[in-house]
C-alpha positions in Angstrom: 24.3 202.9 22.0 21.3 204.4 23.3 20.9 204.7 27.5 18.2 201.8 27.3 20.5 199.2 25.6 23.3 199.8 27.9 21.1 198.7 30.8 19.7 196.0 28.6 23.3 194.9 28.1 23.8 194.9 31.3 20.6 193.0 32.5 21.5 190.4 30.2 25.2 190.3 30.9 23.7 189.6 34.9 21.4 187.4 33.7 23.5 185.1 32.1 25.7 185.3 35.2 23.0 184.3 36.7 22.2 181.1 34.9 25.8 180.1 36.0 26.0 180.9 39.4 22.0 180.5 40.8 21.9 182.9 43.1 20.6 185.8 40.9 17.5 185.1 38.7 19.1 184.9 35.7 16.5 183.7 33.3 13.9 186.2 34.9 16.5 189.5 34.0 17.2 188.2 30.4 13.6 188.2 29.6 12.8 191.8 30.9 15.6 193.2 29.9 14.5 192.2 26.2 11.1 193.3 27.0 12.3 196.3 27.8 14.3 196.7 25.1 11.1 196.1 22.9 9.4 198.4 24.7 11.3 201.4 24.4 12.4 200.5 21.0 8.5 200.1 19.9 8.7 198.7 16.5 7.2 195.5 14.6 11.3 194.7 14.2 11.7 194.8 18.1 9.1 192.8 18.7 10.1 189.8 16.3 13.3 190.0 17.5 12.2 189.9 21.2 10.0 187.2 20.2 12.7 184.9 18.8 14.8 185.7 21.7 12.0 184.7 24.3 11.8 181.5 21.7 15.1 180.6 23.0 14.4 181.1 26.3 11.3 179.0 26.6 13.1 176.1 24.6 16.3 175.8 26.6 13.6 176.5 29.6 12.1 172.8 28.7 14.9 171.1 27.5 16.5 171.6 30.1 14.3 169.9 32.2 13.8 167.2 29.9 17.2 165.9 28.7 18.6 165.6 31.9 15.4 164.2 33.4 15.7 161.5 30.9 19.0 160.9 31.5 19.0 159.9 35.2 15.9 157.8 34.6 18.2 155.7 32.2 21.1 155.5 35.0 18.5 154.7 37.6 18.2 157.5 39.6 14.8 158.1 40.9 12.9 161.9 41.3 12.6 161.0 45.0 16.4 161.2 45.5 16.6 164.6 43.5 13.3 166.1 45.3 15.5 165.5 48.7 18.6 167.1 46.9 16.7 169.8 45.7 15.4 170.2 49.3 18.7 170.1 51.1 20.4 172.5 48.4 17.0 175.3 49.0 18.1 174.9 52.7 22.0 175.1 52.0 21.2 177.7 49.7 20.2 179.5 53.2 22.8 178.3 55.3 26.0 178.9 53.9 25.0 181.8 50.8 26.4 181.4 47.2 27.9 177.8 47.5 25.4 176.3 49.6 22.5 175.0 46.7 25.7 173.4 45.4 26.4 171.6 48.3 23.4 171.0 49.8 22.2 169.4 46.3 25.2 167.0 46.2 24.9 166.4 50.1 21.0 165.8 49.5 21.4 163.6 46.6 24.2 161.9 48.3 22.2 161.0 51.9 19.3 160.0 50.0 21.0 157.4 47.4 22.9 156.1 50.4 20.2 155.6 52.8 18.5 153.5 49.3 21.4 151.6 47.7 24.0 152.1 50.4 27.3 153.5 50.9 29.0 151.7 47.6 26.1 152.6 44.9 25.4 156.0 47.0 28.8 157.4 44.9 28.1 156.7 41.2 24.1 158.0 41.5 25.8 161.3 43.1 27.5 161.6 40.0 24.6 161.0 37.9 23.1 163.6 39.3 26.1 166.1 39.2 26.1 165.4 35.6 22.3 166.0 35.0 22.7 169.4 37.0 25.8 170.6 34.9 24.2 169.7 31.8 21.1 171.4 32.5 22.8 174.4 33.0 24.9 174.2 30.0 21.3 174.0 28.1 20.0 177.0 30.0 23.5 179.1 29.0 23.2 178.1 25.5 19.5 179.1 24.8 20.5 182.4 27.1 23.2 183.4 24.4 21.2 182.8 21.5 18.9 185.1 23.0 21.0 186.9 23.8 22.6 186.8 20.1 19.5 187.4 18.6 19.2 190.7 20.4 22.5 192.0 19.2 21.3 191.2 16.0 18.3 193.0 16.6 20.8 196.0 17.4 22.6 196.4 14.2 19.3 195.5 12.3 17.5 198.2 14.1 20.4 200.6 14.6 
């Protein structure tokens, strides 16, 4: 392995950390780590195989705002109450570093569903929303290893 792939692998193994755990920009160090990779490698093969990757990338990037978008707006649950939890997570995101988006989200989406179905209903649209968030980031760690796949292929193809 050349020099240049071994901080590629590296971008992209923090990248994908970073689709787990949202505190490092994970999708933003997958895509230029395989730019750079494509860059330094400078071939019509690097680029198709970058291309694919970013493919990935852009489709999980929609999906995953899609799927589980649909999903709470079958159980009921409406963007207001995820615009507060998204809200509250940004400013627990601040206050208590790592965790905080988590619980801020959950707190957020919690206080607003209370305050509009009450204290009985407030529980079951909190777990819609939990849901939706985990399954969005499943989508966003799938598309990341197919990328991230199709780049290893791009190794041994290129190798």
């Amino acid at each position: 392995m050349t020099f240049t792939e071994l901080v590629v692998a590296a971008l992209l193994a923090v990248g994908i950390a970073g689709i787990i755990v949202p505190v490092i920009p994970g999708l933003l160090l997958l895509v230029g780590g395989l730019l750079l990779w494509a860059i330094d490698l400078n071939t019509s093969t690097g680029w198709v195989v970058v291309a694919i990757a970013l493919g990935f990338l852009a489709i999980g990037t929609i999906v995953k705002y899609v799927v589980p978008g649909r999903r709470l707006k079958a159980a009921g649950v409406p963007r207001s109450t995820l615009v507060v939890g998204g809200v509250v997570g940004i400013v627990g995101f601040f206050v208590v570093p790592v965790v905080g988006l988590f619980i801020g989200f959950v707190l957020g989406v919690y206080a607003a569903e209370r305050r509009r179905l009450g204290a009985a209903a407030a529980g079951p649209a909190t777990r819609h929303a939990l849901r939706a968030v985990g399954l969005s980031i499943v989508i966003e760690l799938t598309a990341s290893l197919l990328a991230v796949a199709t780049w290893i292929v791009g190794i041994v193809v290129t190798g």
